[in-house]
C-alpha positions in Angstrom: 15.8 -91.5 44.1 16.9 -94.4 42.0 15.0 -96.2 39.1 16.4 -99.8 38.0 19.2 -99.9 35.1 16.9 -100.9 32.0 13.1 -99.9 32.9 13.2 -96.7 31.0 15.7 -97.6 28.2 13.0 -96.9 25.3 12.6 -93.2 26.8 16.5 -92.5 27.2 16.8 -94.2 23.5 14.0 -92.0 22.0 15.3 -88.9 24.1 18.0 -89.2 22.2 16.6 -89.0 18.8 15.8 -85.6 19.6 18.9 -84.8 21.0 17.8 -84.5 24.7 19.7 -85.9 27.6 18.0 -86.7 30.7 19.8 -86.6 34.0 20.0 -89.7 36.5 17.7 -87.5 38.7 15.0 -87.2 36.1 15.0 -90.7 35.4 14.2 -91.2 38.6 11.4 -89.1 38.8 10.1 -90.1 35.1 10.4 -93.6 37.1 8.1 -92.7 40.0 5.7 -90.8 37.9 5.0 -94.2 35.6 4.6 -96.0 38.3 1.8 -94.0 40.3 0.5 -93.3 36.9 -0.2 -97.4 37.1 -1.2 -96.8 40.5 -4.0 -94.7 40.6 -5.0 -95.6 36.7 -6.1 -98.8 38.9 -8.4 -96.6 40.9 -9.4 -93.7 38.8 -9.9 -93.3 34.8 -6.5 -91.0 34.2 -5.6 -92.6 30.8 -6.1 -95.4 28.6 -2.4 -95.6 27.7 -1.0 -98.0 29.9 1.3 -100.7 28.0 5.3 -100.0 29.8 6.8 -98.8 26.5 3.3 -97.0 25.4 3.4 -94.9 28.5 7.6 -93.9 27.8 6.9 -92.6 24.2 3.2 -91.6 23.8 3.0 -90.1 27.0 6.9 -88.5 28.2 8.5 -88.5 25.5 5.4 -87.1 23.7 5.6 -84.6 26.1 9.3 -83.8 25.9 9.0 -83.3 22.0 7.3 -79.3 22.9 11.2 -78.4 23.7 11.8 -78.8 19.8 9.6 -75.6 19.3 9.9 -73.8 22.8 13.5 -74.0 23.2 15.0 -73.6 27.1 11.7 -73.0 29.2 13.9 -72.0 32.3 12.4 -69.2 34.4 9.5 -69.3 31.8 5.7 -69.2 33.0 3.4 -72.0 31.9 0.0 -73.2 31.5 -0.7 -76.7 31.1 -4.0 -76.0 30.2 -6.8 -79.4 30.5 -3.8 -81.3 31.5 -5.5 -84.6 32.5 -2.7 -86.5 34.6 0.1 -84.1 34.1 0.9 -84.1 30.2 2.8 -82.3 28.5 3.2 -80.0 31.6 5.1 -81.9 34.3 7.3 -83.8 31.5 8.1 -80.5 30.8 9.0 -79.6 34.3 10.9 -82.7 34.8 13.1 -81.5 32.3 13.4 -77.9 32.9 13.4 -77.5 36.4 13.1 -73.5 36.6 9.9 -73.7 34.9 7.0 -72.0 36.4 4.3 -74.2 35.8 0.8 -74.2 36.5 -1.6 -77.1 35.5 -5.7 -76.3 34.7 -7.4 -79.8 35.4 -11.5 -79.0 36.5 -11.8 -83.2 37.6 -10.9 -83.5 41.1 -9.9 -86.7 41.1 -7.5 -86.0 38.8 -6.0 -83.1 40.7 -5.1 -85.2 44.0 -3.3 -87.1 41.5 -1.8 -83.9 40.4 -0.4 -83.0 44.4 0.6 -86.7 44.7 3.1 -86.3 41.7 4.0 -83.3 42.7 5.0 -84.3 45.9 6.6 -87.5 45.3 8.4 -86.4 43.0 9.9 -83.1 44.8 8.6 -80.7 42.1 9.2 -76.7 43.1 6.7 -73.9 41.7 3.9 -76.0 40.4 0.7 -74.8 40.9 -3.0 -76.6 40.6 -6.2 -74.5 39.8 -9.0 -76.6 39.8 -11.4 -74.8 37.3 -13.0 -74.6 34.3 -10.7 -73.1 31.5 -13.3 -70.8 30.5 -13.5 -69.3 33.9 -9.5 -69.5 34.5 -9.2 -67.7 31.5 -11.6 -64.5 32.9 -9.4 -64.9 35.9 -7.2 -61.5 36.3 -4.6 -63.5 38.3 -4.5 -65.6 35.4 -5.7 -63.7 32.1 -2.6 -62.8 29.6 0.2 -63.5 32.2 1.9 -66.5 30.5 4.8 -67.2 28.4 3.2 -70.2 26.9 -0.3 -71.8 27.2 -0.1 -75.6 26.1 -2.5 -78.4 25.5 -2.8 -81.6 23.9 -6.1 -83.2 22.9 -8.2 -81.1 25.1 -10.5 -79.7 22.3 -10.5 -79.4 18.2 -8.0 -76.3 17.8 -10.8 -74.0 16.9 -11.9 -74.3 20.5 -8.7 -74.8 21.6 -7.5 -71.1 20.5 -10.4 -69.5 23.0 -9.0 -71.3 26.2 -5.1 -70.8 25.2 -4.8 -67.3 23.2 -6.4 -65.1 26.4 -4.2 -66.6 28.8 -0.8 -66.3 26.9 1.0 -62.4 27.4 1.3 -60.4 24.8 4.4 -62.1 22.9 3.8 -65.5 24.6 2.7 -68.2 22.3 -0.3 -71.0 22.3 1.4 -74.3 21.6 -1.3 -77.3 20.7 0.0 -81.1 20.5 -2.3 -81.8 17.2 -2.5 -85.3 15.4 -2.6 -85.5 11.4 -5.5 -83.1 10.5 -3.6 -79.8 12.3 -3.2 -78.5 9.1 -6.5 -78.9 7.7 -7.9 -77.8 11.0 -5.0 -74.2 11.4 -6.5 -73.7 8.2 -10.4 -73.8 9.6 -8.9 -71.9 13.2 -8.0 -68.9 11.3 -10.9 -66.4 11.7 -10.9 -67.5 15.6 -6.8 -67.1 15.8 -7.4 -63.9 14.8 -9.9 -62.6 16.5 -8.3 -64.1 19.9 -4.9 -61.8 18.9 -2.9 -64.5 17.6 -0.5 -64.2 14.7 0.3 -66.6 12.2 0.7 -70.4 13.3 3.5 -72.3 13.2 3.6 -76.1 12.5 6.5 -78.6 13.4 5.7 -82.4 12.2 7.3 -84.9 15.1 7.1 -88.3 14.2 7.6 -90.7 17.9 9.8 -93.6 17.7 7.6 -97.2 16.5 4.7 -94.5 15.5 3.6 -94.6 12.1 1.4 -91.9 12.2 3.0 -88.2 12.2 1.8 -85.4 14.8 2.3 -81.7 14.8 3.2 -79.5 17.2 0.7 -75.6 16.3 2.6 -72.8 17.6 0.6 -69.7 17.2 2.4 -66.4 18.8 0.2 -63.8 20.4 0.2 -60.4 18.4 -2.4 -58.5 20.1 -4.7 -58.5 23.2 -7.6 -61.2 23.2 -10.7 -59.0 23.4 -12.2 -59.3 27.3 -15.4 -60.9 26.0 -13.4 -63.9 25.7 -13.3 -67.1 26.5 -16.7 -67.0 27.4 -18.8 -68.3 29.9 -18.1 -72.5 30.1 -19.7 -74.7 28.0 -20.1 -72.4 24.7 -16.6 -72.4 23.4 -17.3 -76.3 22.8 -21.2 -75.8 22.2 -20.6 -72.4 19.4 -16.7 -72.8 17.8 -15.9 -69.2 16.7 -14.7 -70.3 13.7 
């Protein structure tokens, strides 16, 4: 692969503000994925991010700022879960290679983006399950088998708990990308955190390069088993919040 000299210069500058290196390999795939992003964005509604810089630090490097609280996801199981076209979860790949990742995206349109990134881009042990989290969730293949269930802007984080906590293993974590009320709103999410089996939550503030506005990366471990009950059956997560 190659990628020209300068076009990703404001993601290798704000990489480096959080100390990550990326490869010339990565570039090049960070490269490809922006531009089929532009691509099919043409085609189908994938995101409304689409300014060159916007895309480098709202959407990758965004992504790339979960290493600050999961550390070295090699050999690690994921769920991207709700991931839209790809984010945080191939990023995240991009950048550990060895991760076992699988992405949860119910819109079909946006999955054959999915397989086109995937392929372009020569990405090993990815998986696609084109379901409902509610009903991935239930899924024995699925249910409390991860390392880490992430998400960003899928669902306010009392909602968000019921579709992350049940797929995460017992001493996996939940990881939501939150914006400036995740404090307010861990606060609201504790009754449901605990019911789900998660422990206390952790929160990291990440301020992006040229963003004014600080976001927060909710890390909540799993302590005990999510009762079987739950998620429950799609739609009333959203419709009845436990908390």
């Amino acid at each position: 692969m190659t990628f020209p000299a300068n076009d990703l210069s404001t993601l290798i500058e704000g990489a480096n503000t959080f100390s990550l290196s990326l490869s010339g390999k990565q570039l090049a795939q960070f490269a490809r994925y922006k531009e089929l992003l532009l691509e099919w964005n043409k085609r189908i509604n994938l995101t409304a991010i689409i300014g060159e810089q916007d895309i480098q630090i709202r959407h990758f490097l965004d992504s790339l700022t979960c290493t600050l609280v999961t550390g070295d996801l090699s050999g690690q199981a994921m769920v991207d879960a709700g991931t839209g076209a790809g984010f945080p979860g191939l990023p995240l790949k991009i950048y550990y290679p060895e991760l076992k990742l699988t992405l949860v995206e119910s819109v079909s349109k946006k999955t054959s983006f999915l397989e086109v990134v995937i392929d372009e881009l020569g990405l090993e042990n990815v998986d696609i399950i084109a379901e409902r989290l509610e009903d991935v969730g239930q899924d024995p293949d699925f249910r409390e088998s991860f390392d880490w269930a992430v998400s960003r802007g899928v669902a306010k984080l009392t909602v968000l708990v019921e579709y992350l906590l049940p797929l995460c293993r017992l001493g996996g974590r939940a990881l939501a990308q939150k914006g400036e009320g995740a404090l307010e709103a861990s606060g609201s999410a504790a009754r449901a955190i605990r019911l789900l089996g998660g422990g206390e939550p952790e929160i990291r503030p990440v301020i992006l390069p040229d963003r004014q506005r600080t976001h927060y990366l909710v890390v909540i471990p799993k302590v005990a088993l999510s009762p079987a009950k739950y998620p429950r059956r799609p739609g009333i997560p959203s419709k009845r919040p436990l908390a």
